[in-house]
C-alpha positions in Angstrom: 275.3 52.7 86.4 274.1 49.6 85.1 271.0 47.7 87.0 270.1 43.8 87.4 266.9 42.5 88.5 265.9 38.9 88.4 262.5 38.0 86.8 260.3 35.2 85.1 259.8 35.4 81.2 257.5 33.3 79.1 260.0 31.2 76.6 259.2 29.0 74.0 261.4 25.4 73.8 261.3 22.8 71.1 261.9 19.5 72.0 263.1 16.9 69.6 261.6 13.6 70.4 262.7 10.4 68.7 259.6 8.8 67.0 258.9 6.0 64.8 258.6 6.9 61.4 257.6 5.0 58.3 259.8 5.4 54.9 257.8 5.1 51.6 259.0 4.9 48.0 256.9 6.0 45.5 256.9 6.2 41.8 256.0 9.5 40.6 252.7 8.5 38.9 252.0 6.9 42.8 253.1 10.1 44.3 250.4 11.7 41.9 247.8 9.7 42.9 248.5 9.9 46.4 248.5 13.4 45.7 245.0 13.4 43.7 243.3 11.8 46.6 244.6 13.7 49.4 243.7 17.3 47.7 239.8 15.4 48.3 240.6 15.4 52.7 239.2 17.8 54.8 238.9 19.3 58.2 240.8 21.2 60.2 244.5 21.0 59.8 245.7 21.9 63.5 242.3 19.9 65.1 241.8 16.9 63.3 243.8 14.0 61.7 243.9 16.2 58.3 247.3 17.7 60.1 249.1 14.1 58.8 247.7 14.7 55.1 248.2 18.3 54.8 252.1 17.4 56.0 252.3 14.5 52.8 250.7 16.6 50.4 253.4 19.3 51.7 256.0 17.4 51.6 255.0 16.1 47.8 255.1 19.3 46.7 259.4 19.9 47.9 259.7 16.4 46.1 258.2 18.7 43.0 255.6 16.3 41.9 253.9 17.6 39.6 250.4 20.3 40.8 247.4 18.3 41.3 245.8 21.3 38.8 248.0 20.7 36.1 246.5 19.1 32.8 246.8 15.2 32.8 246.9 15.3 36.5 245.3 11.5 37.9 243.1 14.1 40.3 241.4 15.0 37.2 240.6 11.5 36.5 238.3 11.1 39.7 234.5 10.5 38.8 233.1 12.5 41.2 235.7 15.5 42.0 233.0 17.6 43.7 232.8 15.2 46.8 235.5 14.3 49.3 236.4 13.0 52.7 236.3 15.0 55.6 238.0 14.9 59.1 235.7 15.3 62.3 238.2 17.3 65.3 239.7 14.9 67.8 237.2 14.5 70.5 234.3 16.0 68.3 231.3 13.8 69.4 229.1 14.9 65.8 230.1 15.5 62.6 229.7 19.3 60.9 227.2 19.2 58.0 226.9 22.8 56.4 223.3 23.7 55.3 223.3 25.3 52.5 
């Protein structure tokens, strides 16, 4: 005999918000160099504004530009390609500065 008894589950729901959005044409030697300088970003990519660079560079890479490691690549042309920028979290009151 089948049984029924009522009960609370956690469920996750999406919601699809309308937002404004900005659409940007690029060449593919921009795209490139867009690409080149984002690789530089970092910080956390959930915590900090590197979430919105992190989505570009992924979405550069479905448009198949070309790997920012491949030869001839503009991010090889970057004087100093040891430095970079780096996100602080939202709300983080100092900056993180490994010791090394």
């Amino acid at each position: 005999m089948a049984e029924a008894k009522r009960t609370i589950i956690d469920q996750e729901i999406k919601k699809v918000e309308k937002v404004p959005a900005i659409s940007l044409t690029l060449t593919i030697e921009e795209a490139e160099t867009l690409m080149a300088v984002l690789v530089k970003v970092a910080g956390s990519t959930t915590t900090s504004p590197r979430k919105h660079t992190n989505a570009i560079l992924v979405s550069l890479e479905k448009a198949q530009v070309r790997d920012w490691e491949s030869t001839g690549h503009p991010f090889s042309l970057l004087a100093d390609r040891n430095g970079g920028l780096a996100f602080r979290d939202y709300g983080a009151r100092k900056p993180f500065y490994a010791t090394f």
